[in-house]
Wavefront OBJ file of the C-alpha trace (Angstrom):
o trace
v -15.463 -7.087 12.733
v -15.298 -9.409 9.859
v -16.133 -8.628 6.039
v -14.590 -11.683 4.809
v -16.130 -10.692 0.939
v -15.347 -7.463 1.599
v -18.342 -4.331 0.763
v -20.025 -4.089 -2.752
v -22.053 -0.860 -4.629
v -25.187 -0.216 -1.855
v -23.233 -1.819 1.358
v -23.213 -0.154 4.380
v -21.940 -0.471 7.970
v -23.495 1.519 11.055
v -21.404 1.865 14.364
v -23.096 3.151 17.733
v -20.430 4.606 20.307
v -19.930 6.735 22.724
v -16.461 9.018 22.717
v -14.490 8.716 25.502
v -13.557 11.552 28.127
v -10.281 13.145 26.824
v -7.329 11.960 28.373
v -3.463 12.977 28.472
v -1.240 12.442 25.448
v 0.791 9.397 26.450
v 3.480 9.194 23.110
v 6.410 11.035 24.773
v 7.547 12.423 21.408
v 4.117 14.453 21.251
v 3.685 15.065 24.600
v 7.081 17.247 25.310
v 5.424 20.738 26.969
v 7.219 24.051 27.351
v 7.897 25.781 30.734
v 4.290 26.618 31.933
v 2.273 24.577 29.888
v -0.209 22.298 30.554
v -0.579 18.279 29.888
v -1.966 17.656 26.152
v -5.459 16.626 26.283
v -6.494 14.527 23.769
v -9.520 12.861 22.430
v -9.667 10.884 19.265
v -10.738 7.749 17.658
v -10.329 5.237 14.242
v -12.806 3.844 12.095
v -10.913 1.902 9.257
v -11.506 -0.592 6.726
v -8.589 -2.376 6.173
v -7.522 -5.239 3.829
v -6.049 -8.568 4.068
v -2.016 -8.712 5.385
v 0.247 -9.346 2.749
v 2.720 -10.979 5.287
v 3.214 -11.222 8.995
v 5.000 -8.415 10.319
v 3.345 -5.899 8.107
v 0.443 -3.584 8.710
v -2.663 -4.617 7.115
v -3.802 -1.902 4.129
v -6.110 0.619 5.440
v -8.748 0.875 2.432
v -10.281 3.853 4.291
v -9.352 5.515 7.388
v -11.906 7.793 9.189
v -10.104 9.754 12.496
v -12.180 11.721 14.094
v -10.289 14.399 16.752
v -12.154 15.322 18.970
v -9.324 16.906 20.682
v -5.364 17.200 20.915
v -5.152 17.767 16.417
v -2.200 20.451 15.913
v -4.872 22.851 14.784
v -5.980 22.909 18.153
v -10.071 22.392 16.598
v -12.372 19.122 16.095
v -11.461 17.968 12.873
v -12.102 14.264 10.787
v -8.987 13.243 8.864
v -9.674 10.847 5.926
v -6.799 8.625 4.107
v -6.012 5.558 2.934
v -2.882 3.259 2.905
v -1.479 1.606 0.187
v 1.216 -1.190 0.520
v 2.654 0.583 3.488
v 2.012 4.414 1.829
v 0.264 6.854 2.901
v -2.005 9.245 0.449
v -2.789 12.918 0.804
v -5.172 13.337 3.822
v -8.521 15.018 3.450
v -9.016 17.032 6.198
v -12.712 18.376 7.354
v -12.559 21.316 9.352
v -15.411 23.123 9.796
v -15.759 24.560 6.361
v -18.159 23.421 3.810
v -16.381 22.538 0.610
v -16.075 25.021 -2.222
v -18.137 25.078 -5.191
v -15.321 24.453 -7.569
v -14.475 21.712 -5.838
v -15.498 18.212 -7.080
v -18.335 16.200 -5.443
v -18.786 12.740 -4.744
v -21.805 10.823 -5.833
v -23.451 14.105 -5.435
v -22.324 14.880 -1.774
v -19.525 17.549 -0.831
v -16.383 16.181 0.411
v -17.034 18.053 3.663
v -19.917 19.926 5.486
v -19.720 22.637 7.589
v -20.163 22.711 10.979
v -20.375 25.340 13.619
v -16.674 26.701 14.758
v -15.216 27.893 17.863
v -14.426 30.972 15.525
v -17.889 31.275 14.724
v -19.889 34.340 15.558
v -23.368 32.802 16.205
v -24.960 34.413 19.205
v -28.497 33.383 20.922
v -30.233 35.985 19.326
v -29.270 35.466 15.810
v -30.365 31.790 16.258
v -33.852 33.483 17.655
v -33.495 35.436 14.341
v -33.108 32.234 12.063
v -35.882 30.754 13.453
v -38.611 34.152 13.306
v -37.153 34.657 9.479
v -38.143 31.083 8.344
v -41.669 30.978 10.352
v -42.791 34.156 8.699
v -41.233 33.033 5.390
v -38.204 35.883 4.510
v -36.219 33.734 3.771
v -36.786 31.207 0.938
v -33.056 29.633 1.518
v -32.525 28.034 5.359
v -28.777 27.558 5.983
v -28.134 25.867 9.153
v -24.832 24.880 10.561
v -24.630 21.887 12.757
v -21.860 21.070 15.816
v -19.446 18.750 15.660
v -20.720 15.425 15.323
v -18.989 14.283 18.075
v -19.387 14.540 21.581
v -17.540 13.032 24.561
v -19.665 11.178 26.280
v -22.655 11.538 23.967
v -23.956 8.737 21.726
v -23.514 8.767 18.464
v -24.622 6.226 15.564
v -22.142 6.562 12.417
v -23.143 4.867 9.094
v -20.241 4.154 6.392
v -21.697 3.422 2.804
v -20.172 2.416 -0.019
v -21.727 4.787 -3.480
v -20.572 4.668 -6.835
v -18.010 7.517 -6.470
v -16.672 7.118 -2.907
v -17.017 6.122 0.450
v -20.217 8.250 1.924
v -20.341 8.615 6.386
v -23.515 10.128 7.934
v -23.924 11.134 11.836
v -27.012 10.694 13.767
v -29.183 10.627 10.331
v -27.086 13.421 8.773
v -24.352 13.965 5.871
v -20.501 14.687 7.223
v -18.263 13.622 4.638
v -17.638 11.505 1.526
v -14.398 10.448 0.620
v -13.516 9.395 -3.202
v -12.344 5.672 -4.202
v -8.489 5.616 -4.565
v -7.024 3.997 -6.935
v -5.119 0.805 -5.420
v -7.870 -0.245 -3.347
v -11.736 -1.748 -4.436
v -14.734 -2.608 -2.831
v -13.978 -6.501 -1.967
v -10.769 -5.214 -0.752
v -12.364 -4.344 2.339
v -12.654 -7.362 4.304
v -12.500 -5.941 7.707
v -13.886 -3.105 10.056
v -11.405 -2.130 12.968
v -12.518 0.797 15.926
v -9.811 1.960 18.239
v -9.190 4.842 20.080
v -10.908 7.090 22.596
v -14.428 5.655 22.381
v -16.512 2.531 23.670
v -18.398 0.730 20.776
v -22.022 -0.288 21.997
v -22.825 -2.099 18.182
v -22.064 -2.609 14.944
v -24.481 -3.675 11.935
v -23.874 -4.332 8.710
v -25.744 -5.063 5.733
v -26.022 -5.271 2.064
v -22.562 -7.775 1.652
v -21.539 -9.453 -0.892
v -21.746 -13.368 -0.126
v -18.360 -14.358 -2.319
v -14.886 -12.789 -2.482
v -12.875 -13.161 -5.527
v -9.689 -13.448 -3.840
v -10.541 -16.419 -2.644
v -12.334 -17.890 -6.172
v -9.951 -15.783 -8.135
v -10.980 -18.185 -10.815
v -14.534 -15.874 -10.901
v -12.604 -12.893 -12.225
v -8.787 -13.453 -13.270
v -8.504 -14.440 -17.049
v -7.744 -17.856 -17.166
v -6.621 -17.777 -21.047
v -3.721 -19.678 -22.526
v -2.554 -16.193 -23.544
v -1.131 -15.788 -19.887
v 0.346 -19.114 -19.458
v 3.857 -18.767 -19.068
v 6.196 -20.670 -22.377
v 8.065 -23.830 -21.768
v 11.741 -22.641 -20.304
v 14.218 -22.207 -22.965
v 17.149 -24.555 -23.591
v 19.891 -21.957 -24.581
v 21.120 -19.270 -21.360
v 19.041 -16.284 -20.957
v 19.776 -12.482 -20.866
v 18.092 -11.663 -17.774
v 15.769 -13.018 -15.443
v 12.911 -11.207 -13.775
v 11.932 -12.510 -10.010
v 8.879 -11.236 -8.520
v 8.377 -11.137 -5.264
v 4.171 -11.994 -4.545
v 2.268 -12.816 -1.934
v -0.184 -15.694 -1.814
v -3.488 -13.558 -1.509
v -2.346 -11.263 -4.624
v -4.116 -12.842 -7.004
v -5.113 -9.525 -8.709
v -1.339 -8.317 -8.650
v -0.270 -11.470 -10.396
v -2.903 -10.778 -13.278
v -1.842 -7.334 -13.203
v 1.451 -8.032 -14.134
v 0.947 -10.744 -16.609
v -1.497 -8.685 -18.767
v 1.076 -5.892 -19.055
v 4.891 -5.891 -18.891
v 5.314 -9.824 -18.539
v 3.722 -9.662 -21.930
v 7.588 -8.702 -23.400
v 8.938 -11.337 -21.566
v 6.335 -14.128 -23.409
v 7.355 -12.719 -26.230
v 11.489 -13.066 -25.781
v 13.154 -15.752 -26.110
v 15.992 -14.592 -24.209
v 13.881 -13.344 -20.826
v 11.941 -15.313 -18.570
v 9.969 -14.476 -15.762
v 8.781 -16.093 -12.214
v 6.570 -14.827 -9.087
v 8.414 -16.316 -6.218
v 5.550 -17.002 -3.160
v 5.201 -18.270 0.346
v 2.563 -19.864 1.440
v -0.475 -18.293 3.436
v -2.099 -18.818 6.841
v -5.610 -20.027 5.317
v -6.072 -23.096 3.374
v -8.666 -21.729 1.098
v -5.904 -19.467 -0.181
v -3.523 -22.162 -1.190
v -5.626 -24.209 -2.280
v -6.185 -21.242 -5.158
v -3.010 -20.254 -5.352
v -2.076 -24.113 -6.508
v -4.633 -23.939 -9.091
v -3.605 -20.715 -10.723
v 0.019 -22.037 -10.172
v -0.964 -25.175 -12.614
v -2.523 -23.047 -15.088
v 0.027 -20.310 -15.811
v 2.931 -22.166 -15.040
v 4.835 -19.175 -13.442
v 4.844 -19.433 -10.027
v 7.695 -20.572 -8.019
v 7.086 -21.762 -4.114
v 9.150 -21.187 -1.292
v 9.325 -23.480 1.326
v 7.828 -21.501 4.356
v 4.782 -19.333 5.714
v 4.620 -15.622 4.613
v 6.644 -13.716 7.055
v 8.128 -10.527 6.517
v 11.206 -11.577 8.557
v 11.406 -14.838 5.910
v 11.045 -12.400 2.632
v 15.262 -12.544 2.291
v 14.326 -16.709 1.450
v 12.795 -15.322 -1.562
v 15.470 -13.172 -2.547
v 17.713 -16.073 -2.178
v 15.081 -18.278 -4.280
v 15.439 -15.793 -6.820
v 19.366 -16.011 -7.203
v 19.042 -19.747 -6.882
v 16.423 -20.155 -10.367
v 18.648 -17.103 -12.039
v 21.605 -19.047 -12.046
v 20.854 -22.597 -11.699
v 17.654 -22.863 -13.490
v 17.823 -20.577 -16.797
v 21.509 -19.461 -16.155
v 20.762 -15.743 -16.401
v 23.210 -13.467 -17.258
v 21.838 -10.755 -15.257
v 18.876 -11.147 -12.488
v 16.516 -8.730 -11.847
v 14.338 -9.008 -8.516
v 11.172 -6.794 -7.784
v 7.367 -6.796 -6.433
v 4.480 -7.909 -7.948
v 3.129 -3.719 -7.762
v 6.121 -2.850 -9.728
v 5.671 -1.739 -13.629
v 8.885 -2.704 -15.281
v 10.025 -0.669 -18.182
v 11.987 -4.287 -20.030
v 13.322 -2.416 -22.787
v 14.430 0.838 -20.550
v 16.400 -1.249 -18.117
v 18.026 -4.007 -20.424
v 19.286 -0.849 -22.675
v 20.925 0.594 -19.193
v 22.279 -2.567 -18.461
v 24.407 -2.743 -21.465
v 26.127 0.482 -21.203
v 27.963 -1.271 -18.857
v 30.758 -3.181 -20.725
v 30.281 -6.981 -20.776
v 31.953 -8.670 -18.439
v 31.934 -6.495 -15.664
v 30.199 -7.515 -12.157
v 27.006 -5.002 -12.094
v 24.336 -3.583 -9.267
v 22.313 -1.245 -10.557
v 19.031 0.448 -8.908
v 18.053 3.436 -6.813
v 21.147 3.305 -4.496
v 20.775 4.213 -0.774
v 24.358 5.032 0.670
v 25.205 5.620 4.058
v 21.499 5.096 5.363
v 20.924 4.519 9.129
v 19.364 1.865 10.625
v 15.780 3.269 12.674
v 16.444 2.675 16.475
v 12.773 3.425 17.162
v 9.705 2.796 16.203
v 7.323 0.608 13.812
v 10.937 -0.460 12.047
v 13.025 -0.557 14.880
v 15.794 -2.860 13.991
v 18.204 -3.440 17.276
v 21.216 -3.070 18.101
v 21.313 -7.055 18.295
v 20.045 -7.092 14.646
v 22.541 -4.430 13.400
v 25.213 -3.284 15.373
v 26.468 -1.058 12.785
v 25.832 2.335 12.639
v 25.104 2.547 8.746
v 23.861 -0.027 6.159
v 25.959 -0.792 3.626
v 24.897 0.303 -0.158
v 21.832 -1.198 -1.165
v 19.347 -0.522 -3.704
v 15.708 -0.216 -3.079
v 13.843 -3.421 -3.086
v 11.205 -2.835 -5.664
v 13.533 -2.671 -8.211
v 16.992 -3.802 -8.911
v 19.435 -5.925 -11.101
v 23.079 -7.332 -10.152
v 24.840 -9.673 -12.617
v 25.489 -13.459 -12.693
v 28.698 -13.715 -10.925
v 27.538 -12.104 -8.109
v 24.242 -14.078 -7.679
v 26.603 -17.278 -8.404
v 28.643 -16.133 -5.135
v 25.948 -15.463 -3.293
v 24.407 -18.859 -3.854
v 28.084 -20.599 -3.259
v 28.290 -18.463 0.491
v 24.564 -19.350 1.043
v 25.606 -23.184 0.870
v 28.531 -22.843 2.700
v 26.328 -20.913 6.110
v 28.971 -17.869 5.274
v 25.949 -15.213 4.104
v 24.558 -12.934 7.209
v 21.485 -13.276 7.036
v 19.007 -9.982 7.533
v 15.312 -9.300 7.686
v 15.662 -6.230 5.526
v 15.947 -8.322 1.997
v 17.116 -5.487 -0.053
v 19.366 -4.318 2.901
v 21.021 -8.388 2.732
v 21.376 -7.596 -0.489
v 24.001 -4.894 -0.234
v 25.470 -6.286 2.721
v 26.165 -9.509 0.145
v 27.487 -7.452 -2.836
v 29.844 -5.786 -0.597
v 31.189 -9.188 0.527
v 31.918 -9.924 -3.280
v 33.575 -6.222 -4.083
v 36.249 -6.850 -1.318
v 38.062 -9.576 -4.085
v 36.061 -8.277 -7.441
v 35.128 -4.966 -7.840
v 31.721 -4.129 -8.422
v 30.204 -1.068 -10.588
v 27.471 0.323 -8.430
v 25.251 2.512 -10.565
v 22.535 4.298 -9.062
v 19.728 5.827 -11.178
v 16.518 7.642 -9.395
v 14.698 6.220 -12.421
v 14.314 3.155 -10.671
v 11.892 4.937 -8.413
v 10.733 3.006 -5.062
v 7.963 5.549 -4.038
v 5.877 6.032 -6.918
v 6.121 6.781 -10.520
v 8.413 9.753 -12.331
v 8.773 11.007 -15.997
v 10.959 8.663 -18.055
v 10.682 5.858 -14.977
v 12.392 2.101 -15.362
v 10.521 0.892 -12.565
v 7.968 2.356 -10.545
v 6.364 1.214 -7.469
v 3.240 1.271 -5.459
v 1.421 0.766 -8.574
v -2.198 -1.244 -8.347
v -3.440 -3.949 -10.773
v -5.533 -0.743 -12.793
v -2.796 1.757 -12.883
v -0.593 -0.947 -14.837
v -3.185 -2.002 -17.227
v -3.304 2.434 -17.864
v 0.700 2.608 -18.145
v 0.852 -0.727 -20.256
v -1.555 1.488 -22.682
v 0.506 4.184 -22.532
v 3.535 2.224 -23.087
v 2.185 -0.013 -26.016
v 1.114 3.728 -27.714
v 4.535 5.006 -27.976
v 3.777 7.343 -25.006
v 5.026 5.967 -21.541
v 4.100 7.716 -18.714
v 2.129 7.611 -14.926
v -1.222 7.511 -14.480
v -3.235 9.105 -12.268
v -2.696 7.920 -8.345
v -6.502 9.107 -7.456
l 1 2 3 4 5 6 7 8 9 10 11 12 13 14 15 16 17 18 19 20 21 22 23 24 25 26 27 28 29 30 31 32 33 34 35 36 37 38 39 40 41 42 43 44 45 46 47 48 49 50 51 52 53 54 55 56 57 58 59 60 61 62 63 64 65 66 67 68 69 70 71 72 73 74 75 76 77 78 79 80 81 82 83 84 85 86 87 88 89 90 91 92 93 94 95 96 97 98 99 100 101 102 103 104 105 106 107 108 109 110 111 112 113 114 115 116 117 118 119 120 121 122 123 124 125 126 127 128 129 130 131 132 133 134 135 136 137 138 139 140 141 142 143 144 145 146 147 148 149 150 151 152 153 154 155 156 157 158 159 160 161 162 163 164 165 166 167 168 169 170 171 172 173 174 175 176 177 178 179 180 181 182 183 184 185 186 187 188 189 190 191 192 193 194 195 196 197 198 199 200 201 202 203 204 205 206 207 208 209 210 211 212 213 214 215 216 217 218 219 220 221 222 223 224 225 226 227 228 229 230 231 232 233 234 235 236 237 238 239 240 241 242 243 244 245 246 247 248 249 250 251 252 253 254 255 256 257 258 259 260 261 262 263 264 265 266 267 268 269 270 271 272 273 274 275 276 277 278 279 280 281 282 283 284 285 286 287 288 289 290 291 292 293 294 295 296 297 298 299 300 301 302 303 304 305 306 307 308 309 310 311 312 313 314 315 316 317 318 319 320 321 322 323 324 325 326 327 328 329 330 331 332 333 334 335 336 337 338 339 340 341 342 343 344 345 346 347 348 349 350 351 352 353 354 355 356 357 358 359 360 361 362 363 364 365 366 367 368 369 370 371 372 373 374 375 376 377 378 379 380 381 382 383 384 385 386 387 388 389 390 391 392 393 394 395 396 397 398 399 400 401 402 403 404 405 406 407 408 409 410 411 412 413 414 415 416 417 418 419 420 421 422 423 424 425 426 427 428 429 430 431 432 433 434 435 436 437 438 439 440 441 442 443 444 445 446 447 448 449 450 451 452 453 454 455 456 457 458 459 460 461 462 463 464 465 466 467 468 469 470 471 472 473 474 475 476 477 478 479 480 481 482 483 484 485 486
């Protein structure tokens, strides 16, 4: 189902099923039983609100994901699993089990986390539900404490309602409270532009109401800061020291304004750096035709010639080399995402403790990694034949001098570059083409961190429009550091 602007403070969604009959586990890998044992029975079902694809080939993000398992969880009891997924990363899981949440434990608009429900563990005969019942009519007790079943059934109706509170995401069963799940950081309300069921259940309807009627990603023009203090400066006329290429994606408008409010700040404010987002174009018109205007006003947005398609992003990469060398003649070029924070001063001071001169790939260094035969990222043998990848560093984050993004260029116009889908994996495969007749000083250092943030970071990754405004504070106050990933 479609929220094309997304939910907003008071929205809700209801969704009336019915679960499914268990059936047996069909994934192989899960499914492998011991001598004696019988099939895996499972049971479960998805109620997500997911975001807009970045690019084709990619997952959409899940703002909230709401599994149910009704059977076949490795604790062996019903259980609702709650996470979200960030540019293709996971968060910690909150699991419901049974158990009401602790005191201690913070609440959400209010609500608990999780209620409690009745166990298989739980020692609740008939006659102590005959007592409950005599000790409230007659008044003993002046507390009543009852604890439900499972909210779901197989075969058994059931109508779910997802709100969206102040605090967090709030889901209620048949007219009751089950669980309320905090906002993440990375993710907000208009993010949410569509509801997707799947799994063990047949969906009978699904009602929404209280939706916004306008999306800012598509009139970013409502909320991003159109101020001459973000517009990119004229290109210089003199050679530059490096040059930063960032790799966006048409429908990040946010992103974009993320970065230029913080760390692209510096390079404003340096002559001798410069700074481009390198995009594709998207699927829906209404997109582009934003993405032009905030191109005209900031004047730092390079196109690439072709759709958004994660098997295209290497184009970009390419793109990248191509305005380092030929456009501002870079000395060193630096590629990396539009959710990367980018530590300027940090990386150009590790840059030149290499001595001039000298052909240079530095980042966090994967050596000797295998290609994944199976799986989501499956790459064939037809795609890779080898056994290993060659040294890369991790996309988010890396630098390689001129020389080698002037042969690069040179090998790309002469159709001698192998082309990959994996851009930071192409990457590698090039610089080792240009160590076999100049040597190249690969430098790995962790502190160009693809997974996250760390103490004392250059880069660090996964981090959403918010969290870079909080470490640009940091930064600017003497003090850099990560903020918070809730």
């Amino acid at each position: 189902m479609e929220l094309p602007c997304g939910l907003a403070l008071g929205s809700h969604v209801t969704v009336a099923a019915t679960p499914r009959a268990p059936h047996q586990e069909r994934d192989p890998a899960i499914a492998v039983l011991r001598d004696g044992e019988a099939p895996a029975m499972v049971s479960q079902f998805m109620v997500e609100l997911q975001g807009l694809r970045a690019v084709d080939g990619e997952d959409p993000p899940r703002v909230l994901h709401f599994n149910p398992r009704l059977r076949g969880d490795w604790s062996g009891r019903p259980v609702i699993e709650q996470n979200t997924c960030y540019r293709m990363n996971w968060g910690a899981a909150q699991r419901c089990e049974g158990w009401r949440s602790r005191p201690d434990e913070e609440t959400v608009d209010g609500l608990v986390k999780c209620e409690k429900w009745i166990r298989d563990n739980d020692e609740r005969s008939e006659e102590s539900k005959t007592a409950w019942w005599l000790n409230r009519l007659i008044g003993q007790k002046k507390e009543v404490n009852f604890d439900w079943p499972y909210p779901f059934v197989e075969g058994r109706l059931f109508v779910l309602t997802l709100s969206a509170g102040l605090e967090g995401y709030h889901v209620s069963v048949d007219g009751r409270h089950v669980t309320s799940f905090p906002y993440r950081t990375g993710f907000v309300l208009e993010d949410a532009t569509g509801l997707f069921l799947n799994g063990d259940l047949d969906v009978h309807s699904v009602f929404a109401g209280s939706l916004p009627t306008t999306h800012p990603s598509f009139a970013p023009q409502n909320y991003l800061d159109f101020s001459t203090v973000w517009q990119a400066p004229p290109l210089p006329d003199e050679p530059v020291e490096i040059f930063i290429g960032i790799m966006s994606s048409a429908n990040h408008f946010a992103e974009r304004m993320g970065v230029r409010k913080t760390w692209m700040s510096s390079v404003r404010k340096s002559p001798n750096m410069v700074a481009r987002f390198f995009v594709a174009l998207h699927g829906r018109k209404e997109v582009n035709v934003e993405l032009k205007k905030e191109a005209e006003f900031f004047g730092d947005i390079v196109f690439v010639p072709s759709l958004d398609n994660y098997d295209l992003v290497v184009m970009k990469t390419l793109a990248i080399c191509e305005y380092g060398v030929n456009v501002v003649s870079a000395k060193y070029v630096m590629k990396c995402d539009d959710d990367t924070f980018v530590r300027l001063d940090s990386v150009v001071a590790e840059i030149k403790k290499v001595p001039s001169g000298r052909s240079l790939y530095i980042g966090s260094m994967n050596i000797q990694h295998k290609p994944l035969r199976h799986g989501k990222w499956a790459v064939t043998y037809e795609e890779w034949p080898e056994e290993v990848y060659p040294a890369y560093a991790n996309g988010p984050g890396y630098v390689l001098s001129s020389d080698i993004a002037h042969f690069i260029m040179s090998e790309f116009t002469k159709q001698g570059l192998t082309l990959f889908k994996m851009e930071d994996v192409s990457m590698g495969l090039w610089v080792e083409q240009f160590n076999r007749t100049i040597p190249v000083e690969y430098i790995h250092s962790a502190k160009f961190c693809p997974y996250g943030c760390i103490d004392d970071y250059y880069t660090a990754h996964y981090q959403s429009p918010r969290l870079m405004l909080c470490m640009w504070e940091k930064l600017l106050e003497g003090r850099p550091g990560c903020c918070s990933v809730r």
